[in-house]
C-alpha positions as CSV (number, residue, x, y, z in Angstrom):
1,X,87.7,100.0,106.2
2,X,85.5,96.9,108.2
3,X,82.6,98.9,108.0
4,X,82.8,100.6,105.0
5,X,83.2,96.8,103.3
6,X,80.7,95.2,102.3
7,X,80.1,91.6,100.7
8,X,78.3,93.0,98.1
9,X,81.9,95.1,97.7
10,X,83.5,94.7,93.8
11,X,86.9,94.0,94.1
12,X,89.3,93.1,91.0
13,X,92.6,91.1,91.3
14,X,96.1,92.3,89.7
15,X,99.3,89.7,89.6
16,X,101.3,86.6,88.6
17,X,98.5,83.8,87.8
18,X,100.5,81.2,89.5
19,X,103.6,80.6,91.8
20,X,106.9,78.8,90.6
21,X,107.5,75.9,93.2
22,X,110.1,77.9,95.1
23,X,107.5,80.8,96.1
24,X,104.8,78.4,97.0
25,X,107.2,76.7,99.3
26,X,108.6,80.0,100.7
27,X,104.6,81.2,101.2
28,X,103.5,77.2,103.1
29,X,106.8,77.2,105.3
30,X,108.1,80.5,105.6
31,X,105.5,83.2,105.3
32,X,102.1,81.4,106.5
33,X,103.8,81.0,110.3
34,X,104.0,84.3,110.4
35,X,100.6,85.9,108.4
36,X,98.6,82.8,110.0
37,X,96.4,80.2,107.9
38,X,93.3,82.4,107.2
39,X,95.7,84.6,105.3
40,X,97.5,82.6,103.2
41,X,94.0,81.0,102.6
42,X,93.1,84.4,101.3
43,X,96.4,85.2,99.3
44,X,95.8,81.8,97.5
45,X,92.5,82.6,96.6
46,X,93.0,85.5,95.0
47,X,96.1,84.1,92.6
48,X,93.0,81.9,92.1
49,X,91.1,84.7,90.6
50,X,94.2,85.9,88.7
51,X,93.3,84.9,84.7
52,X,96.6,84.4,82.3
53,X,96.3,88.0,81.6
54,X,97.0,89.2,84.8
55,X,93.7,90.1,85.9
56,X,90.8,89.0,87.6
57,X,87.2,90.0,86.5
58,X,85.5,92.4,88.5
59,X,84.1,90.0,91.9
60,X,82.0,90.5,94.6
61,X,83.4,89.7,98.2
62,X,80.1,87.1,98.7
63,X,82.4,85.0,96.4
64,X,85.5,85.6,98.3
65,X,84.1,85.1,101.9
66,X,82.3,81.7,100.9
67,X,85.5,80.3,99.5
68,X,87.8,80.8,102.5
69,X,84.5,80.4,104.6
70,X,85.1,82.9,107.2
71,X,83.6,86.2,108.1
72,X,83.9,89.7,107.1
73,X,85.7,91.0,109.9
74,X,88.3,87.9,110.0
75,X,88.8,88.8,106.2
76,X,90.0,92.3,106.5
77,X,92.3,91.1,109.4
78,X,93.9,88.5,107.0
79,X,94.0,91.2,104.3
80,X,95.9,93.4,106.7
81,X,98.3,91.2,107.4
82,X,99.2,90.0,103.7
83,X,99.5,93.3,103.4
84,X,102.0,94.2,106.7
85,X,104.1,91.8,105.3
86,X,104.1,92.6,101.6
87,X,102.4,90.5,100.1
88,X,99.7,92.3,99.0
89,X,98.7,96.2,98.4
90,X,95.1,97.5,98.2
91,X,93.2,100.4,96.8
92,X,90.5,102.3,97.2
93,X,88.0,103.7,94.3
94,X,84.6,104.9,94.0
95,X,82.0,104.9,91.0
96,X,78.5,106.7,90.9
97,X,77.0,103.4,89.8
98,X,78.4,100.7,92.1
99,X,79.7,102.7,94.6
100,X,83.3,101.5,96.1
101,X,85.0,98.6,94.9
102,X,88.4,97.6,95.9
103,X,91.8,96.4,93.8
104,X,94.1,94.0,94.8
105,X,97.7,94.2,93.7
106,X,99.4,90.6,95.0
107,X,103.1,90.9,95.6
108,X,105.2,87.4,94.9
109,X,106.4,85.9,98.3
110,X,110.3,86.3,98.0
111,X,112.5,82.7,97.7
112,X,113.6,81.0,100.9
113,X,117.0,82.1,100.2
114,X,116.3,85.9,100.0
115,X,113.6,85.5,103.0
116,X,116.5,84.3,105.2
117,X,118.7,87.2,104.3
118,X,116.4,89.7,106.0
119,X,116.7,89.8,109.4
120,X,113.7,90.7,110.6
121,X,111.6,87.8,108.3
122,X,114.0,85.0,110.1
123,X,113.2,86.2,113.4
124,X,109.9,86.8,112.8
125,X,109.7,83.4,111.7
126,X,111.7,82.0,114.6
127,X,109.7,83.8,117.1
128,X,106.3,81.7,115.6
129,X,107.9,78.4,115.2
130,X,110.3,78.1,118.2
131,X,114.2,78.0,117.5
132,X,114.5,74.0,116.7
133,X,111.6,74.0,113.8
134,X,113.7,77.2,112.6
135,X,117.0,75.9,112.6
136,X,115.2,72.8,110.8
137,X,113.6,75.3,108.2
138,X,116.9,76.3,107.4
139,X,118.8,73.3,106.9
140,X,115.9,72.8,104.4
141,X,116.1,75.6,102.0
142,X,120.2,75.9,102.7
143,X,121.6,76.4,99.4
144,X,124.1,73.2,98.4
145,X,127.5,74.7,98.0
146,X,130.4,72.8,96.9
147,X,133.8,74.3,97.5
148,X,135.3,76.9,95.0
149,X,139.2,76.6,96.0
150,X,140.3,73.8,94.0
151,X,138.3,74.7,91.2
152,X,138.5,77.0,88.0
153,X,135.9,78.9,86.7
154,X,135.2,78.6,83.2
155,X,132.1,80.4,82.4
156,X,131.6,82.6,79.2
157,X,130.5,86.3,79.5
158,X,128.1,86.8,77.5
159,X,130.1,88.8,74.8
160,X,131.8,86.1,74.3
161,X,128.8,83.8,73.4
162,X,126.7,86.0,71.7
163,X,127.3,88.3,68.8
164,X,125.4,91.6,69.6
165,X,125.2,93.8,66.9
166,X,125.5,97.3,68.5
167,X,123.9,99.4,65.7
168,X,121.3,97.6,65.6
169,X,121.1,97.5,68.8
170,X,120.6,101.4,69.2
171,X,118.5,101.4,66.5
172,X,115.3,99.9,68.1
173,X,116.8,102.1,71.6
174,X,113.1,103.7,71.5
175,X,111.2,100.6,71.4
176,X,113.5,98.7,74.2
177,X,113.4,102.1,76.4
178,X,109.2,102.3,76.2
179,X,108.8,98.5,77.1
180,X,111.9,98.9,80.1
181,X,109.2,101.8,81.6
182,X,106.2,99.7,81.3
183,X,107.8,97.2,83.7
184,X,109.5,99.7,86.2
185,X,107.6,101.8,89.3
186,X,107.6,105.1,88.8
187,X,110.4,107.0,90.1
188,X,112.5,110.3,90.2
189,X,115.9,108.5,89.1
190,X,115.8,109.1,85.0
191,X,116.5,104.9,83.9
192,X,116.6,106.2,80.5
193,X,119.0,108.6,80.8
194,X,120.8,106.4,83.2
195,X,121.0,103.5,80.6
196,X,122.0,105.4,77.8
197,X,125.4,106.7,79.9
198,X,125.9,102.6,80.3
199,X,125.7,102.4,76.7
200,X,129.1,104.1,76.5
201,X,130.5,101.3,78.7
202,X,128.6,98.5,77.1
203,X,127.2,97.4,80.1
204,X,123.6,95.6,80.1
205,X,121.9,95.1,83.5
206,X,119.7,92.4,84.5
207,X,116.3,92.8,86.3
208,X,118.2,91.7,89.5
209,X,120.8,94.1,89.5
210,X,118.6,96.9,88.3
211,X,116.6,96.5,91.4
212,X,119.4,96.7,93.9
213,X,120.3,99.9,92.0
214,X,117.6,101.0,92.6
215,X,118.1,100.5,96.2
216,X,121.2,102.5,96.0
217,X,119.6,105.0,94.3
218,X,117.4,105.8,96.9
219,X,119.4,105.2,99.8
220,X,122.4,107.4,98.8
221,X,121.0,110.1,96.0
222,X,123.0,109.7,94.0
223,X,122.3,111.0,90.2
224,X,121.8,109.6,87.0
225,X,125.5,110.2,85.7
226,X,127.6,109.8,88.7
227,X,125.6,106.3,89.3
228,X,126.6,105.3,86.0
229,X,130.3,106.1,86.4
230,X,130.1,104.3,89.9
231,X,128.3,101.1,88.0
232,X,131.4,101.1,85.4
233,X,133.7,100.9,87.6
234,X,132.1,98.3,89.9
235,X,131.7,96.0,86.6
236,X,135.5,96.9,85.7
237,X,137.4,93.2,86.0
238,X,134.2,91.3,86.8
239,X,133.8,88.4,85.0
240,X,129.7,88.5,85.7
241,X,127.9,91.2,86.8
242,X,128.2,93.5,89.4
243,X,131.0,94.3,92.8
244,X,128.5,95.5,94.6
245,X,130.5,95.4,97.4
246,X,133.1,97.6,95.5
247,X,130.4,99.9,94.2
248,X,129.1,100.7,97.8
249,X,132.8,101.1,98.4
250,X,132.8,103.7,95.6
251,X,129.9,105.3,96.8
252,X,130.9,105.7,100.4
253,X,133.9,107.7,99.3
254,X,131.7,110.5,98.3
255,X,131.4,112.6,101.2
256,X,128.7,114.6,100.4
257,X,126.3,112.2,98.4
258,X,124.2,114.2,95.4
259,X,120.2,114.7,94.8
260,X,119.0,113.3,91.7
261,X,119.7,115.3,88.4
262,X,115.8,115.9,88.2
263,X,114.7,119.3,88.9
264,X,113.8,120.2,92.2
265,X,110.3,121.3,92.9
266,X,109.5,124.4,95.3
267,X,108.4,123.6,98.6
268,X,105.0,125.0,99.0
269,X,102.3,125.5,102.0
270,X,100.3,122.7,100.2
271,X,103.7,119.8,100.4
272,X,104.0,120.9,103.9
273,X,101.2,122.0,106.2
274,X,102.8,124.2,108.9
275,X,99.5,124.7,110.8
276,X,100.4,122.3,113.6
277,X,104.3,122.2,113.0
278,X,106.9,123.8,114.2
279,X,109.3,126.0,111.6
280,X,111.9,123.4,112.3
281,X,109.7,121.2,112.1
282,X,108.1,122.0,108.6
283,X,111.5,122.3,107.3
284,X,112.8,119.0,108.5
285,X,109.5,117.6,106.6
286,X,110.5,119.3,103.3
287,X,114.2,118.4,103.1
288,X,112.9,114.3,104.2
289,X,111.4,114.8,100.9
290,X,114.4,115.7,99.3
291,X,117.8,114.5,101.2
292,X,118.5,110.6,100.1
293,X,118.5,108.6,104.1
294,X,122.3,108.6,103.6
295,X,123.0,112.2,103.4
296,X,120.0,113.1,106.1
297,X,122.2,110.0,108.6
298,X,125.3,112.1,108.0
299,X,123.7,115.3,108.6
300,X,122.4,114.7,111.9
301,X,125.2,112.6,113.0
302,X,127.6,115.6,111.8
303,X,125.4,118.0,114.2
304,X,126.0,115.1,116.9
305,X,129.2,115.8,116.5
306,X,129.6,112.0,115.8
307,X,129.6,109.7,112.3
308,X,127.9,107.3,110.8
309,X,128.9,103.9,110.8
310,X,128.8,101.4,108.1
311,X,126.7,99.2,109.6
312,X,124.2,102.1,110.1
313,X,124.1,102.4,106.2
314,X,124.0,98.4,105.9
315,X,120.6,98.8,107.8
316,X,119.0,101.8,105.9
317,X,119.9,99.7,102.8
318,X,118.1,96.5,103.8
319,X,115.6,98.5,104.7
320,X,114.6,100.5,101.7
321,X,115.1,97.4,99.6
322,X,112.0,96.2,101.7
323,X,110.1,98.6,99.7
324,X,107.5,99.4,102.9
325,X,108.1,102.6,103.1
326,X,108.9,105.8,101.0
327,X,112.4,107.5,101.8
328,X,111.1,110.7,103.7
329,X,109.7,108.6,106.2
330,X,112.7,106.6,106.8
331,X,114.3,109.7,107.4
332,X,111.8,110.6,110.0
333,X,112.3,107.8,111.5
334,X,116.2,108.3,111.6
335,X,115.3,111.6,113.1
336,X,113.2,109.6,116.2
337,X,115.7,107.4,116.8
338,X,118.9,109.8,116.6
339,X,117.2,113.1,117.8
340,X,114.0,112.6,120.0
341,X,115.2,109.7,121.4
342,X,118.8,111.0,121.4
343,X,120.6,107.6,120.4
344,X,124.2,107.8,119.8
345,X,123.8,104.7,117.0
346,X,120.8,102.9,115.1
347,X,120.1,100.2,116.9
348,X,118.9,96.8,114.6
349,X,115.9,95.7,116.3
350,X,114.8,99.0,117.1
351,X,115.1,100.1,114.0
352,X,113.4,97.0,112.1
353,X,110.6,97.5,114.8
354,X,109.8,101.4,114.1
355,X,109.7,100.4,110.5
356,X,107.4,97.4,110.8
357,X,104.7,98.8,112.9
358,X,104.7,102.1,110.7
359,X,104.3,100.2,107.2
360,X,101.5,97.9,109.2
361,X,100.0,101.0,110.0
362,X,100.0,102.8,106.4
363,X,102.5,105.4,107.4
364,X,103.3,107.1,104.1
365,X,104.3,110.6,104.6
366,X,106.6,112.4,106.6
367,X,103.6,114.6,108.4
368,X,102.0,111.7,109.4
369,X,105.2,110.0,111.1
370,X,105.7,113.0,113.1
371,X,101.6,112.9,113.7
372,X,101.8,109.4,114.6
373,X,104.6,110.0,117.2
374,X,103.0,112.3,119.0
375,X,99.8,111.0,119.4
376,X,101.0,107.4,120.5
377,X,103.7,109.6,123.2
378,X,106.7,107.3,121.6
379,X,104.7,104.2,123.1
380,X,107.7,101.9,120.8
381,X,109.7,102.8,124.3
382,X,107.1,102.9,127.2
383,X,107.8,101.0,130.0
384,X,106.8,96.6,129.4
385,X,104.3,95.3,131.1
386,X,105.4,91.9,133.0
387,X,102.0,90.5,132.7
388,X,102.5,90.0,128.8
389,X,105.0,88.2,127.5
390,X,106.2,89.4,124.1
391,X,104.5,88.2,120.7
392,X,101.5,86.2,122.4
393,X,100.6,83.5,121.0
394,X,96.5,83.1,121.7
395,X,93.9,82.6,119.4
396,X,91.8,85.8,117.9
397,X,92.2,88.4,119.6
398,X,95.4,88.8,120.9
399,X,97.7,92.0,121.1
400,X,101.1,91.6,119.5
401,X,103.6,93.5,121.6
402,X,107.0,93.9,120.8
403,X,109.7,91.3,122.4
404,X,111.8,93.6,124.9
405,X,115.0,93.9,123.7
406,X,113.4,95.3,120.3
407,X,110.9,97.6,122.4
408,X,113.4,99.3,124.5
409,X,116.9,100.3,122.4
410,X,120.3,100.9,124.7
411,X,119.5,103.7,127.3
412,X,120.6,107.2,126.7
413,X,119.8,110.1,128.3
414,X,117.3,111.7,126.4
415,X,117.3,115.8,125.0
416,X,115.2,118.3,126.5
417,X,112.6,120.2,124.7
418,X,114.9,123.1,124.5
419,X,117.9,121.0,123.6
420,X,115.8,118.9,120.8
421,X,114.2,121.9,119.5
422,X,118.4,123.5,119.1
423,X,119.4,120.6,117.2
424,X,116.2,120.3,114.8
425,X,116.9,124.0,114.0
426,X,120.6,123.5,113.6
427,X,120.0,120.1,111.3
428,X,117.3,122.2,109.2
429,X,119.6,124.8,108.6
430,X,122.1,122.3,107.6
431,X,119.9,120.3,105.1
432,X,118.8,123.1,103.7
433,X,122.3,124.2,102.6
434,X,122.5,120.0,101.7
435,X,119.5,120.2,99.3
436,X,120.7,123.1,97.4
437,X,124.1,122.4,96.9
């Protein structure tokens, strides 16, 4: 992408005009450590661009380089890492008359309190700063808790504050349903159909809880009337919202979670190229397509002879809800972890790191996982080098590598050819019997 941009590039800016006081605290103490200053610099300007509406006009990247002053090549290395870290998403488009011009879709840094429930964000965070600033950073965004065991609560549901009129209600269902789809990613999971089975339990999500179900969705498979059943039951007794501890509980019971409801589409020779895979191969590929991560985790674990463990599906969970990375190639990188590299459990770090380095990398599809893999020769496990210390911290330049106990996962004996290629062709047999049921 360096050479191909240009300054004289257009590029046009998509997102929130401005930052509440809570992001732009989470993005000056808690994101630019991590992306560096020239980034944020950049990430900033652009919200600058963004008009009330939404959008920027159409800009040339002359404007953009004199405002952050710094080159072309230092301005495609801070794009890449707003976008590594989700921040920000680009794309590409080409007109006879000006040629290629870019888009910018900025992504809203997440609170400090949601930043220090992921994991990999504190220690990504830590690692930069050095454990007393981090430990400090916390203290300071700590939410102020006062203690709930002496105390009542009192709060009114919102049925009984507000009178809802429930046929009028359903009456404007058609308006309410189009404006719900303008705001939601497009999807497989049917929210329409899903929210009119709430309506016979006179349940109304909010945008929170929508997006953790949608999490669940995806990590699990299941459809649009079992989740609503599951979601009923969850909200049984709750005085606001959602057990979502009880509904994973419900979930979990399933022992063979469902596909969506939607229609399955045929796998053709165009979805999978089986020119330079394997049959086992190819049909791993298809079914990553199809199988939700929980029911692939099961599947290979079941071939193991083992089980899956809850923290296991605590991980994939976090993990989709990152929103890096599509759900076939979290399966593929289940497979890596479980198969090629013939681990007996799913390692954190290991995990967090695979999944890093192949969203930084714009790994979108399960073909060019298995690509990737092979032309790096798993380089995630080589052998460290002593001479460089994990995450350097130099100037421009440097080569981030990852911090030892992330780049090598507990030691197992790993399969043969002959014994990897036995258990891909058991697995595809079995997800293949998965995906149709």
């Amino acid at each position: 992408m360096a050479e191909e941009l240009k300054p004289s590039t257009f590029y046009t800016v998509y997102g929130e005009p401005q930052l509440d006081q809570s992001k732009q605290d989470a993005l000056l103490y808690l994101y630019q450590p991590i992306i560096g200053s020239h980034a944020a610099s950049l990430y900033l300007t652009l919200i600058s661009d963004v008009t009330l509406e939404g959008k920027s006009p159409s800009l040339m990247h002359t404007d953009l380089l004199a405002a952050i002053d710094i080159g072309l090549m230092h301005l495609v290395k801070a794009r890449e890492h707003l976008e590594g870290i989700g921040l920000l998403e680009t794309y590409q488009q080409t007109d006879d008359e000006i040629g290629m011009s870019l888009i910018y879709q900025l992504r809203s840094p997440v609170v400090p309190e949601k930043f220090f429930q992921d994991p990999l964000m504190s220690y990504l965070l830590m690692d930069k700063v050095g454990r007393r600033r981090y430990e400090r950073l916390v203290e300071r965004f700590k939410p102020q808790l006062f203690d709930k065991g002496q105390v009542k609560n009192i709060t009114k549901r919102f049925r009984e504050v507000y009178r809802l009129d429930d046929k009028a209600f359903a009456s404007q269902t058609e308006v309410l349903e189009q404006t719900q789809a303008s705001f939601s990613d497009n999807t497989d999971f049917d929210w329409t159909l899903f929210s009119q089975q709430l309506k016979r339990f006179n349940l109304i999500l909010g945008a929170e809880e929508r997006e953790k179900l949608q999490t669940f969705q995806t990590l699990y498979g299941v459809n649009e009337l079992d989740l609503a059943e599951f979601v009923a039951k969850a909200a049984a007794g709750e005085k606001t919202g959602l057990n979502f501890n009880y509904l994973r509980q419900l979930i979990n019971k399933e022992k063979r979670p469902k596909v969506s409801a939607a229609p399955k589409e045929p796998v053709t020779e165009k979805a999978v190229e089986t020119g330079s895979f394997s049959p086992q191969e190819s049909e791993i590929i298809a079914q990553s397509k199809k199988i939700a991560p929980v029911t692939f985790l099961r599947a290979i674990k079941r071939e193991k002879g083992g089980f899956e463990t809850n923290t296991e599906v605590r991980l994939l969970e976090e993990l989709i809800g990152r929103n890096l990375l599509p759900k076939s190639v979290i399966n593929i990188i289940i497979n890596y972890i479980l198969v090629i590299q013939n681990q007996a459990v799913i390692n954190a770090n290991y995990l967090n790191a695979i999944a890093n380095d192949w969203a930084q990398k714009k790994i979108t599809t399960p073909e060019a996982a298995i690509t990737h893999v092979r032309e790096n020769n798993q380089k995630l496990v080589r052998k460290p080098q002593a001479s460089r210390p994990a995450y350097q911290k130099r100037g421009t330049g440097r080569k981030e590598a990852l911090p030892e106990h992330i780049k090598q996962p507990p030691k197992e004996t790993k399969l043969t050819p002959e014994k990897e290629a036995e258990l891909n062709r058991k697995l595809a047999e079995y997800l293949n019997k998965e995906g149709d049921d």
